[in-house]
C-alpha positions as CSV (number, residue, x, y, z in Angstrom):
1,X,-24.1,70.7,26.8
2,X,-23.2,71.1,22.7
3,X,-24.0,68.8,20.6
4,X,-20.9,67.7,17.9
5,X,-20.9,64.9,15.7
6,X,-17.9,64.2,14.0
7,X,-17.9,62.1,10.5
8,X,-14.7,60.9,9.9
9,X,-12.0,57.8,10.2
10,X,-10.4,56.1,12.9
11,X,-6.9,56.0,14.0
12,X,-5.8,53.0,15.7
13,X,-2.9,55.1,16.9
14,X,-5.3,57.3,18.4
15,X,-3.2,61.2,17.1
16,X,-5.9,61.7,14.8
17,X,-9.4,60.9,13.3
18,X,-12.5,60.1,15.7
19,X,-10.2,59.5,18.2
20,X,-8.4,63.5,18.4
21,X,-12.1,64.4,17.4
22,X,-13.6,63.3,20.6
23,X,-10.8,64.3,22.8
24,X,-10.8,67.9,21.6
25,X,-14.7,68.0,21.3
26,X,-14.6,66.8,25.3
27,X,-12.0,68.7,26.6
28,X,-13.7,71.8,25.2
29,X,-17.1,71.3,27.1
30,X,-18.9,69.6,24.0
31,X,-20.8,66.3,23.9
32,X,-19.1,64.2,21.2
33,X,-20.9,61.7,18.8
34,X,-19.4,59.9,15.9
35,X,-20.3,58.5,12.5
36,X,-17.0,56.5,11.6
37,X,-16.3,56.3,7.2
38,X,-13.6,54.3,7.6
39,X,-11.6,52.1,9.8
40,X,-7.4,52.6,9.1
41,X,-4.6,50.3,10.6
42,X,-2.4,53.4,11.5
43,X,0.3,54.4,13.9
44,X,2.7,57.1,14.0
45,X,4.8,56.0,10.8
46,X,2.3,55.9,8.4
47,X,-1.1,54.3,7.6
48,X,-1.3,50.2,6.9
49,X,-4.4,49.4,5.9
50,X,-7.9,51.1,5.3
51,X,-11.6,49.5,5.0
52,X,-14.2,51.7,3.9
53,X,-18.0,51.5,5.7
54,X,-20.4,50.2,3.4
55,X,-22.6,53.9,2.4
56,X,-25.7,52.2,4.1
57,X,-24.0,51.6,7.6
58,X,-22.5,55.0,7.5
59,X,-26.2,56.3,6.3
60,X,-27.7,54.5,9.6
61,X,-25.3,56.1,12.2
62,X,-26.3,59.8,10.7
63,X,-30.1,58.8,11.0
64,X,-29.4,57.3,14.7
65,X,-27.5,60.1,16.5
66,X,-29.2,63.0,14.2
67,X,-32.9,61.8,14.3
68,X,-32.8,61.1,18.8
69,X,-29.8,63.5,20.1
70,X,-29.7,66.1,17.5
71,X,-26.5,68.3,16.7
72,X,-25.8,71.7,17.0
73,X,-22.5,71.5,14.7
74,X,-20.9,69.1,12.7
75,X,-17.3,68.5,11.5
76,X,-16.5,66.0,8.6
77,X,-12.7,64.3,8.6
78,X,-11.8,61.5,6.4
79,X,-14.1,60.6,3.7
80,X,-12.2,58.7,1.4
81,X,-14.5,58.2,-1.7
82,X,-16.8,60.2,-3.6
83,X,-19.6,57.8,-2.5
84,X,-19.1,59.2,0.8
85,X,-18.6,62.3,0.4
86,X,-22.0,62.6,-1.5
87,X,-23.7,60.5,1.3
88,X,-22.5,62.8,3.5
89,X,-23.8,65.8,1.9
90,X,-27.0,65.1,1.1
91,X,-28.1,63.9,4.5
92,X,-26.5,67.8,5.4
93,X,-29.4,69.0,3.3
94,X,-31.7,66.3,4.3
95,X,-31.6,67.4,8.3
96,X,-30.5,71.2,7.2
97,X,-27.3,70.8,9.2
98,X,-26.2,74.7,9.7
99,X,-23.3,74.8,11.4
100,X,-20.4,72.4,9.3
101,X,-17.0,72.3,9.2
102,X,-15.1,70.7,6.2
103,X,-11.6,69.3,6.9
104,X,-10.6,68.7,3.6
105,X,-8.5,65.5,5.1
106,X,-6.8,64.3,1.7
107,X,-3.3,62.9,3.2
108,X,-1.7,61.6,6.5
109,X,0.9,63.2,8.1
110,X,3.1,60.4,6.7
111,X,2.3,61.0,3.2
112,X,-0.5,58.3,3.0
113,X,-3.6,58.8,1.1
114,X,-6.9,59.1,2.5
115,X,-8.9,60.8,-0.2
116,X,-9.1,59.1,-3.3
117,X,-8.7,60.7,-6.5
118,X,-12.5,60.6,-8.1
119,X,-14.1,62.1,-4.7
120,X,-11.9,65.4,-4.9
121,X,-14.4,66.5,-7.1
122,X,-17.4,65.6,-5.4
123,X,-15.8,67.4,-2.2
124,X,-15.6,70.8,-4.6
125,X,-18.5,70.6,-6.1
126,X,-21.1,68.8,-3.4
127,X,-19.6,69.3,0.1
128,X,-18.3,72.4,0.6
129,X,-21.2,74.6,-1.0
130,X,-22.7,73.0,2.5
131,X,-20.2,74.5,4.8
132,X,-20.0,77.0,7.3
133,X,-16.3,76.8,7.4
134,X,-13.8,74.9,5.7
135,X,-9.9,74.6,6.8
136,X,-7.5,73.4,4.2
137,X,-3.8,73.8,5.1
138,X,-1.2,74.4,1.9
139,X,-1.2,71.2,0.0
140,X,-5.0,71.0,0.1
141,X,-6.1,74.4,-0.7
142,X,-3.2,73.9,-3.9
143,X,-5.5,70.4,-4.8
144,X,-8.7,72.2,-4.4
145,X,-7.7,75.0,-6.1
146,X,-5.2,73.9,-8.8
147,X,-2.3,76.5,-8.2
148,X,0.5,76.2,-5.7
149,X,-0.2,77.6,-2.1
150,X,3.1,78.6,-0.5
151,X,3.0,82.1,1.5
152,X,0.4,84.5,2.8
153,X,-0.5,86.0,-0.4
154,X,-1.0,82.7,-2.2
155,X,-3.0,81.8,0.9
156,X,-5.1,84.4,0.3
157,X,-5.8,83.9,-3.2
158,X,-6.9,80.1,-2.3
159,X,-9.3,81.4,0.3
160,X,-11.0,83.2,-2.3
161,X,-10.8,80.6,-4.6
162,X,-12.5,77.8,-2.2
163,X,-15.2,80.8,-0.8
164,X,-16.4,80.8,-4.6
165,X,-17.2,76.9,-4.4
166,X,-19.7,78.3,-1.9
167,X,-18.3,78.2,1.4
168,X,-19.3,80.8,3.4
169,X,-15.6,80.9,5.5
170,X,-12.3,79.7,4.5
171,X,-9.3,79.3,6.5
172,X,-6.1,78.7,5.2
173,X,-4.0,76.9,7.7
174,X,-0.4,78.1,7.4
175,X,1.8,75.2,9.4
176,X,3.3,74.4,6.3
177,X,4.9,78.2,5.4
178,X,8.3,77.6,5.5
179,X,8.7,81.1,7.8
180,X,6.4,82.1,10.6
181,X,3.2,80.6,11.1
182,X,-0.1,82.4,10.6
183,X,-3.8,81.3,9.8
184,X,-6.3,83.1,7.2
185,X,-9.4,83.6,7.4
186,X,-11.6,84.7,4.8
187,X,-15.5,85.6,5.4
188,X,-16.1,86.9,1.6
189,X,-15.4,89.9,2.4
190,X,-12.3,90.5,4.7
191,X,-9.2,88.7,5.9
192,X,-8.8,88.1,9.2
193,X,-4.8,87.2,10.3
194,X,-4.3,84.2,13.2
195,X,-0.3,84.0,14.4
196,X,1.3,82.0,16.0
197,X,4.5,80.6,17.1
198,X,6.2,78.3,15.2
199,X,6.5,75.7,17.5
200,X,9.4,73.1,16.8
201,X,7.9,70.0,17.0
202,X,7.6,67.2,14.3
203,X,4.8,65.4,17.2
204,X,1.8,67.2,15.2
205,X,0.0,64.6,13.9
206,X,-3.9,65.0,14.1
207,X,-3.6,68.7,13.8
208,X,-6.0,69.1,11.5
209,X,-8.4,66.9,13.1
210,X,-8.0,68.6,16.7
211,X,-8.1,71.9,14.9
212,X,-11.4,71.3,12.8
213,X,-13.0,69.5,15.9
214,X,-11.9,72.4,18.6
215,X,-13.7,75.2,16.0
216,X,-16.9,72.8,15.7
217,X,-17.5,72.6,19.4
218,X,-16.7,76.3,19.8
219,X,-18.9,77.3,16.8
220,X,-21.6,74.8,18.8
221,X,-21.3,76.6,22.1
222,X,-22.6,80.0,19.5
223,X,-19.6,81.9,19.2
224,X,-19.0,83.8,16.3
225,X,-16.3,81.9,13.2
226,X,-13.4,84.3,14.1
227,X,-14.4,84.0,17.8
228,X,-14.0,80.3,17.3
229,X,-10.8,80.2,15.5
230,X,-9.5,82.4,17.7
231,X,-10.2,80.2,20.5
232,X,-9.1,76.8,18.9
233,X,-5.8,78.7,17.6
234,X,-4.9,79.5,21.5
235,X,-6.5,75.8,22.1
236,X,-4.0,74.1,19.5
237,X,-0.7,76.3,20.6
238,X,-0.8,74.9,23.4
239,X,-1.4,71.3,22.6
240,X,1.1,71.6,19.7
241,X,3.9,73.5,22.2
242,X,3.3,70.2,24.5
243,X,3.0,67.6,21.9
244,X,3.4,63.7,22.9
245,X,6.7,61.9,21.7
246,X,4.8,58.4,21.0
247,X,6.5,55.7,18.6
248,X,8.5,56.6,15.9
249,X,7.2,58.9,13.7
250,X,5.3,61.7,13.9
251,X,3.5,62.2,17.7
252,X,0.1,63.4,18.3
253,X,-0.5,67.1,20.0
254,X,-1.6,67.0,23.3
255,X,-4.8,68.7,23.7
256,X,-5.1,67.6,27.3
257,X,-2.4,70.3,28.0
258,X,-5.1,73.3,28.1
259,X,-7.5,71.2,31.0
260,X,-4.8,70.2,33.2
261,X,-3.2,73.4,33.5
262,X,-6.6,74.7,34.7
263,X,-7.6,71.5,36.8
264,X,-4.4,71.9,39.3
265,X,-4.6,75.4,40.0
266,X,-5.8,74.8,43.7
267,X,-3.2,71.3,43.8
268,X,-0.5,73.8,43.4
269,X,-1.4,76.5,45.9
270,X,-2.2,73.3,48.3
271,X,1.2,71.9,47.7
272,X,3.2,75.3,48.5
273,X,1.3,75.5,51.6
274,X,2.3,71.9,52.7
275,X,5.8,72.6,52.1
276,X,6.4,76.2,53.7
277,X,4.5,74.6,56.6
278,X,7.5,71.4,56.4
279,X,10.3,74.4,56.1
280,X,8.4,76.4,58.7
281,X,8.9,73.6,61.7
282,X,12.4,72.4,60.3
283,X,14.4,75.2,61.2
284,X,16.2,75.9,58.0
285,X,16.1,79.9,58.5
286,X,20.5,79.5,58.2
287,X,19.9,78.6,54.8
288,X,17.8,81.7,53.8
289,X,19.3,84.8,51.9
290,X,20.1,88.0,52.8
291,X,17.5,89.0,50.0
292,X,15.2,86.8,51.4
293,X,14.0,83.1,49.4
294,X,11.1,82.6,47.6
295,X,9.6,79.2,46.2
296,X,7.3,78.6,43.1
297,X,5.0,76.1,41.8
298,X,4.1,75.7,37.9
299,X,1.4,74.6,36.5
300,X,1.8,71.9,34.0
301,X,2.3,72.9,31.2
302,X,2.8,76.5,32.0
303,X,3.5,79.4,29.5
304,X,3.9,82.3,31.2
305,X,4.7,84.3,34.7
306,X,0.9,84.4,35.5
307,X,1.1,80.4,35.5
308,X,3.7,79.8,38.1
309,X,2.6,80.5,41.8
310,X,5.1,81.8,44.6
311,X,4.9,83.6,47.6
312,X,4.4,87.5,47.3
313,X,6.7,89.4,49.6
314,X,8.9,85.9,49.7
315,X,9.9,83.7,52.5
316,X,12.0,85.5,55.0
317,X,14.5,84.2,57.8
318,X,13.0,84.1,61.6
319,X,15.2,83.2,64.2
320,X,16.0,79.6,63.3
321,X,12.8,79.1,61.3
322,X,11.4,80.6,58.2
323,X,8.3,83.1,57.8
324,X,6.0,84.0,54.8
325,X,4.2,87.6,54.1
326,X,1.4,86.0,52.5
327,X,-0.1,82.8,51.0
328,X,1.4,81.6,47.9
329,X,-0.7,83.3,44.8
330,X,0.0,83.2,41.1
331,X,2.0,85.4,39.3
332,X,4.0,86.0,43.3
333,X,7.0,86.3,41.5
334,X,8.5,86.9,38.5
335,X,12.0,86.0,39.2
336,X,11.4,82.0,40.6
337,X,8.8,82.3,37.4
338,X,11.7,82.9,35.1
339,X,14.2,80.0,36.1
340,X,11.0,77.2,36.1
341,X,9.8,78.0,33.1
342,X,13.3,77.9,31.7
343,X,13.5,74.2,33.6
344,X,9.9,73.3,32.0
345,X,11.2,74.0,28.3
346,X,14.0,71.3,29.0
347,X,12.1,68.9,30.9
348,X,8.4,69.5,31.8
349,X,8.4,67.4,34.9
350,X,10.8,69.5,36.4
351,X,8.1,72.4,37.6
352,X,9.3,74.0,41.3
353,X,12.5,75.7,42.3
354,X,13.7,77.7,46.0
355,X,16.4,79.7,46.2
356,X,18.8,79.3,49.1
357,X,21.5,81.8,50.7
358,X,25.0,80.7,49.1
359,X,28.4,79.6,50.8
360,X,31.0,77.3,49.6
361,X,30.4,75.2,52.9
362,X,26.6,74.7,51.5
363,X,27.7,73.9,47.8
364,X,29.9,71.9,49.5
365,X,26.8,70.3,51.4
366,X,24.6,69.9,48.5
367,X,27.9,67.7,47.1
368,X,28.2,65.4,50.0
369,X,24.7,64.8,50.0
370,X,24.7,63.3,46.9
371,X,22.9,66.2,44.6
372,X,23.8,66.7,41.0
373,X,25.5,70.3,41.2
374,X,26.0,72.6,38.3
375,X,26.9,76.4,38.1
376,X,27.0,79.2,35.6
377,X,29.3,82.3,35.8
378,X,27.5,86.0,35.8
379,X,30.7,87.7,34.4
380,X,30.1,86.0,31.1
381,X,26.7,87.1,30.9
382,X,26.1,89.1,27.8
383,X,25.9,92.5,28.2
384,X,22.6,92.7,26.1
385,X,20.7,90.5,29.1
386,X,22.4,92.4,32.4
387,X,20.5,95.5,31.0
388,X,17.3,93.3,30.9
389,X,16.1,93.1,34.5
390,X,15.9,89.4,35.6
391,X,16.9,88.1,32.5
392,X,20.6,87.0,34.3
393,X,18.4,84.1,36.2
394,X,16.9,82.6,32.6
395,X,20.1,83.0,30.7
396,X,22.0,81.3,33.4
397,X,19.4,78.6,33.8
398,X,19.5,77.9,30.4
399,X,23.3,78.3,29.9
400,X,22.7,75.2,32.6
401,X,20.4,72.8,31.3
402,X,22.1,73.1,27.9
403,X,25.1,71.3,28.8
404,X,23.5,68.4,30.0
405,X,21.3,66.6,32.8
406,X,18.7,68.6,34.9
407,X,20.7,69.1,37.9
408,X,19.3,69.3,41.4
409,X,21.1,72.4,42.3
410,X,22.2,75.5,39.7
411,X,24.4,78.4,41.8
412,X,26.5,81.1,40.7
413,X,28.9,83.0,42.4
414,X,27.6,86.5,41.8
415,X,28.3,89.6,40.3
416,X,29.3,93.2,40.8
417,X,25.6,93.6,42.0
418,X,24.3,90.4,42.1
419,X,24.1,88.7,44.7
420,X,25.6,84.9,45.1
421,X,22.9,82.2,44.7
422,X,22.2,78.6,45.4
423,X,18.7,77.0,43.5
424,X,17.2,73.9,44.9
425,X,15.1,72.6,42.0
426,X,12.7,69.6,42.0
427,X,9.6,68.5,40.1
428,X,7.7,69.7,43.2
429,X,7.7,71.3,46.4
430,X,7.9,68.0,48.2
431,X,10.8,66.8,46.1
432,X,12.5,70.6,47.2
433,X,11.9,70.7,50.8
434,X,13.1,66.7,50.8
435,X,16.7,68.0,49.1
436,X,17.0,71.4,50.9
437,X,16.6,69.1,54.4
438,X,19.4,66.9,52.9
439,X,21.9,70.1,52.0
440,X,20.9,71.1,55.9
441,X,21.8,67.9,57.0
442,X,25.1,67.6,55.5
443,X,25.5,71.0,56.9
444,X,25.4,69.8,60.6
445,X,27.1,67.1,59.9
């Protein structure tokens, strides 16, 4: 396992500092170690208090966790004064420290200082010479470099800039630009682009911190700097796109977004299997389609088609009961994968869906039992989207969840082509099967 030791502050509120340090450092496969600079009073609104580490405490965690564990990178956060900052480097130079990320922390996300005036120079002039990388976003390559940083090309002119201080790579964080969102990197010799979405969010603090920390243990595992970024950038989408919305103020990403999807890929087969095997023995083949039904599983926090699991070939009617081509797989169908990402952009809980064959006796059904019950009509479906091939299902979806609650049902009545629909949804298959038994039972009732 990599070593990483971070040297920064810590966040009571736990969205940034040491604390986002260690989570991204873990998450990533990395063993964490910390020296801590300062300790700040700090929550989502803003930052209430700071104490600074006396130099010779924060001098004897470095010797402790550098002299027995050793470290194969190193990524510096807060360090308030110039004292610090020239404690810090020279104990880079003292154990030749190789592979160091600056994160030229200078201001909260709520406008509160954290670098005092007199150590900006000291960070110029002493620190980043050391660095194998450093990663200002806009305001602090415009301190750094004294000229205002406020699109690409200004970006690029600060990534020069800060290389000539002696960093060997610089990258310009754009989450500031006020269109698009793209990262540059500059190795001395080329520029190297990193979009992104801009994800609308304002839950982002510790951004930097996460960022800085996620490169660190990637740079620590030996990839290359642009393999690293590149890996951290797809690392912080996603825990930007599924940020927390703690307190107040500003909420912290959620880095654990990127683990979990991967630890419940097997939960969610498991949990398809369960419930086609509950459908299978409860004789709800009267409630299947014409076109046949199909139902799908997301991971949380899902982005894409490949993320949502279904049964290829879909769930067909037999005799009274129900039958399936195959096991559920991911990416089984693109259709169910369209509506429940749709329902996961709303609410993320909400993460399984089944069609079912549509009648005004079962709409009527779902009603008695006590469902929430919402429809969408396909003849005002722009034209632009019936072109699109399964488009209708995420534009009707969304035409849905727009207007208010997440419902337990979403139907429409069809189209010239389009056949008439019913959608159980739920947060999982369990929660679906338990309301498509319901809509049965109010059937034979």
């Amino acid at each position: 396992m990599r070593r990483v030791l971070t040297i920064a502050g810590s966040d009571s509120g736990g969205g940034a500092g040491i604390q986002a340090d260690l989570k991204a450092i873990t998450l990533l496969g990395g063993y964490g170690m910390t020296v801590i600079t300062a300790l700040t009073a700090q929550n989502t609104v803003g930052v209430q208090a700071i104490v600074e580490l006396p130099l010779d405490f924060i001098e004897s965690q470095i010797d402790s966790v550098v002299s027995d564990i050793g470290v194969d990178a190193v990524k510096t956060g807060m360090l308030s004064s110039s004292g610090i900052v020239s404690l810090v480097a020279g104990k880079i130079r003292q154990y030749k420290l190789k592979r160091v990320v600056i994160d030229p922390v200078m201001v909260a996300k709520s406008g509160d200082p954290l670098l005092k005036q007199e150590a900006r120079t000291a960070l110029r002039e002493e620190l980043i010479p050391l660095s194998l990388l450093v990663t200002p976003n806009l305001p602090e390559a415009a301190e750094l470099c004294g000229f205002e940083v406020r699109d690409p090309e200004t970006m690029r002119q600060a990534a020069r800039c800060i290389h000539e201080m002696g960093a060997r790579h610089v990258l310009v964080k754009g989450g500031h630009l006020e269109e698009g969102s793209v990262d540059i990197l500059f190795d001395g010799k080329d520029f190297h682009d990193y979009g992104g979405p801009r994800i609308l969010t304002k839950n982002t603090h510790g951004t930097g911190c996460t960022f800085a920390s996620a490169i660190a243990t990637e740079l620590a595992k030996g990839n290359s700097v642009q393999e690293s970024v590149r890996r951290a950038k797809n690392f912080m989408t996603t825990a930007i796109r599924f940020s927390l919305s703690l307190g107040h103020g500003h909420g912290p990403t959620n880095p654990y977004a990127v683990v979990a999807r991967e630890m419940e890929r097997s939960h969610v087969l498991e949990s398809l299997k369960r419930a086609f095997e509950r459908l299978r023995h409860e004789n709800i083949g009267s409630l299947i389609p014409e076109v046949q039904s199909n139902l799908g599983y997301a991971l949380p926090y899902a982005e894409s088609p490949e993320e949502v699991a279904a049964f290829p070939g879909r769930i067909a009617r037999l005799g009274g009961s129900v039958a399936a081509v195959a096991p559920p797989e991911f990416g089984g169908s693109s259709h169910v994968a369209r509506i429940v990402l749709t329902l996961m952009r709303h609410d993320p809980s909400f993460r399984s869906v089944m069609n079912l064959r549509f009648s005004e006796e079962i709409v009527a059904a779902c009603e008695r039992a006590g469902l929430c019950v919402r429809s969408f009509d396909r003849r005002d479906e722009p034209a632009a989207i019936k072109e699109r091939e399964g488009s209708s299902l995420e534009w009707g979806t969304e035409l849905v969840l727009k207007a208010g609650e997440m419902p337990d049902i979403i139907f429409d009545r069809g189209d010239v082509g389009k056949e008439p629909m019913i959608r159980v949804i739920g947060r999982n298959p369990d929660d679906v099967v338990r309301k498509t038994l319901k809509i049965r039972r109010h059937i034979q009732e």
